[in-house]
C-alpha positions in Angstrom: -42.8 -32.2 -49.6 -42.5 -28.6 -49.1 -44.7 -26.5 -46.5 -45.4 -22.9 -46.7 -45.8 -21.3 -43.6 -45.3 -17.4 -42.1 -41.9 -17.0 -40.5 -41.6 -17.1 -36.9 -38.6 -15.5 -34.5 -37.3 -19.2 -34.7 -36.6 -18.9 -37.4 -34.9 -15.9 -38.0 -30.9 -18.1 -37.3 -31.8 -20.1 -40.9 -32.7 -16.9 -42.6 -29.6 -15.2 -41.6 -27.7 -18.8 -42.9 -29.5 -18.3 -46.5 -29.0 -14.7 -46.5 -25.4 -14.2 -45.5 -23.7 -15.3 -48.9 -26.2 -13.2 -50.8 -24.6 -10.2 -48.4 -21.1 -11.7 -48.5 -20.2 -12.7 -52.4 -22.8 -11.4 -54.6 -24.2 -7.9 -55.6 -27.8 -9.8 -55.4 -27.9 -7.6 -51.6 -26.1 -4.6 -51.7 -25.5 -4.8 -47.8 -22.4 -5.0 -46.8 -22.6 -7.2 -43.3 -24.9 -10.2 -43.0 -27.4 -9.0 -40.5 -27.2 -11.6 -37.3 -29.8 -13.6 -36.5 -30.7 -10.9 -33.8 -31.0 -8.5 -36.5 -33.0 -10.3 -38.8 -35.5 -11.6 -35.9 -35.8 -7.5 -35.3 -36.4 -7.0 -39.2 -39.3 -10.0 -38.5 -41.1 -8.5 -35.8 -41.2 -4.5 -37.1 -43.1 -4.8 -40.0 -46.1 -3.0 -38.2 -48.7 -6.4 -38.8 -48.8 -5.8 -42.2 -46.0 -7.3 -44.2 -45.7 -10.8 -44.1 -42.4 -12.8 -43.9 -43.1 -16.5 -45.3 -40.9 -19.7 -45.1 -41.0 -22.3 -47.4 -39.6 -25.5 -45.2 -39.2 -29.3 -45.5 -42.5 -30.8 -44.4 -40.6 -33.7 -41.8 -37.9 -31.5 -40.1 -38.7 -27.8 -40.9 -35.5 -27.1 -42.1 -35.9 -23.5 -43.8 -35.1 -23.8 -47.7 -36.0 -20.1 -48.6 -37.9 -17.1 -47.3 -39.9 -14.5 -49.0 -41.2 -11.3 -47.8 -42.7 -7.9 -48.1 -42.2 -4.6 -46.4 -43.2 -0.9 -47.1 -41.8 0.3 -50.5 -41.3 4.0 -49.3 -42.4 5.9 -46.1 -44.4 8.1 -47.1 -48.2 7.7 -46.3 -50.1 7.6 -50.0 -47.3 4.6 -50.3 -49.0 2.6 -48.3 -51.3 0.3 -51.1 -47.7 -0.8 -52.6 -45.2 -3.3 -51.5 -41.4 -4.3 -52.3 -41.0 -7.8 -52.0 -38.2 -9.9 -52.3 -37.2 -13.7 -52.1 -34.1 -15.6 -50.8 -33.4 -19.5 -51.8 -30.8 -21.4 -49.6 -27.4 -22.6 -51.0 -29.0 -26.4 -51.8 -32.2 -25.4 -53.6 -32.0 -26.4 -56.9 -32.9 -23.6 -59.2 -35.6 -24.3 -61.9 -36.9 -26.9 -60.0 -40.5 -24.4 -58.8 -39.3 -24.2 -55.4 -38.6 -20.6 -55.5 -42.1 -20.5 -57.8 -44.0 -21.9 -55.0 -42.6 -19.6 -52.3 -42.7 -16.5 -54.4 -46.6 -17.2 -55.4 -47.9 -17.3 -51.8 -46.2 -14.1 -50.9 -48.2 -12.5 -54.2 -52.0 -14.4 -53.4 -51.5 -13.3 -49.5 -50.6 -9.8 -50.5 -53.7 -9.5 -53.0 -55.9 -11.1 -50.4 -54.6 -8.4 -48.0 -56.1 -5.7 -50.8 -52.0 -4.8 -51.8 -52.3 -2.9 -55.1 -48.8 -2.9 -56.3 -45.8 -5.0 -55.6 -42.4 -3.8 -56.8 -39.4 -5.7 -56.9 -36.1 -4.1 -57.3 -33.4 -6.6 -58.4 -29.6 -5.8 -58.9 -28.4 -6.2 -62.8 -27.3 -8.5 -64.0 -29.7 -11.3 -62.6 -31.6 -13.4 -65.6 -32.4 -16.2 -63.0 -34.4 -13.2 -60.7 -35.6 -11.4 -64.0 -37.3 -14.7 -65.1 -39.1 -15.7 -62.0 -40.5 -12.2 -61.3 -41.9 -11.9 -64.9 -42.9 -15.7 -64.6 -45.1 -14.5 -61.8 -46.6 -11.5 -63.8 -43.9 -8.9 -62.7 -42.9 -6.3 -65.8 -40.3 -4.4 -65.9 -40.7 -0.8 -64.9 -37.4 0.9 -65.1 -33.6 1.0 -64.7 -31.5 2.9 -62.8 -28.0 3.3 -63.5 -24.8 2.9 -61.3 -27.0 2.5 -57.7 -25.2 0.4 -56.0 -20.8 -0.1 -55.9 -19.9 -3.1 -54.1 -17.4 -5.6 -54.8 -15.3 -3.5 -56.3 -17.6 -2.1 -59.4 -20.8 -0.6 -60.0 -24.1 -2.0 -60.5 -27.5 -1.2 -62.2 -30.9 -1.9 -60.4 -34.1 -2.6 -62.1 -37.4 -2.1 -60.9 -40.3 -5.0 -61.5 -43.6 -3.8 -61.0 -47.0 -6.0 -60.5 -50.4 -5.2 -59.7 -52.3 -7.3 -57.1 -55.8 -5.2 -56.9 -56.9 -2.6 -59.6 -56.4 0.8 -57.7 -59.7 1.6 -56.9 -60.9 5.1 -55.8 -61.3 5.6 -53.2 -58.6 2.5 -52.3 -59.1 -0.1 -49.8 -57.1 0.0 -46.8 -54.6 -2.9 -46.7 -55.1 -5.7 -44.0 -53.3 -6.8 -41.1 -51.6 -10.1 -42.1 -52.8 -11.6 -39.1 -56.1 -10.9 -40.8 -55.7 -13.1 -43.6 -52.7 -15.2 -42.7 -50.6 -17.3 -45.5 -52.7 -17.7 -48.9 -52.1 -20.3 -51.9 -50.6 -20.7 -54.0 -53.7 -21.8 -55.8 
């Protein structure tokens, strides 16, 4: 049985694990260095209250399968109603399976309950596996942008995903703390 949960500082050692060959032998990340577990337990705990980090563990030894998580999609302040999110599956999930489904879906409902208006996703190109979850999950694409990122020797693409999680009212609602609201669904 899988569990959903938010992340905690514990956890940040098995995030790293999951994340380092994304950093290491793909374009999926275009960072260079795996972040230590340090580092990614910093990235955790400064996402101001409002961007939620989420786990998706094995119910009997909460051994971390996958994270998925949100932060600020630029800096500037009229910015703040939209998210970028972005999800990580460990070396022995199974793809196609609804794991990273699952995981990905109670990121979206917590982010819509937290009155989020727009989630982007920006994904390196090639990635069909990404590409289909993201538009499983109601993402469309938005746009391309050429040449971005050159790691491993070549260039890559990125494409941008957007979704909408609350219509954009006017005046717009101010978005929650996470603490607020907590981990939601998936329903």
């Amino acid at each position: 049985m899988i569990r959903i949960r938010a992340a905690e500082p514990k956890d940040a050692t098995q995030i790293a694990a999951i994340y380092m060959p994304y950093v290491t032998t793909t374009a999926i990340s275009f960072e260079t260095t795996p972040p230590t577990p340090e580092e990614m337990a910093q990235r955790m705990t400064s996402c101001d209250g409002y961007y939620p980090w989420l786990v998706a563990t094995t119910e009997d030894d909460d051994a971390v399968m996958g994270y998925a998580y949100a932060g600020k999609f630029r800096e500037r302040p009229a910015y703040r109603y939209t998210v970028e999110t972005s999800i990580y599956l460990g070396g022995n999930v199974q793809r196609g399976q609804g794991f990273g489904r699952l995981l990905y879906s109670a990121l979206i409902e917590t982010l819509t309950k937290q009155d989020f208006t727009q989630a982007i996703a920006v994904l390196s190109l090639p990635n069909e596996y990404s590409i289909g979850l993201h538009e499983s999950l109601g993402f469309r694409r938005a746009g391309v942008c050429r040449e971005m990122g050159f790691k491993n020797g070549q260039w890559y693409d990125i494409g941008m995903w957007q979704r909408e999680l609350n219509e954009a009212a006017n005046p717009p609602l101010d978005p929650k703390p996470f603490k607020d609201v907590g981990v939601v669904g998936p329903s």
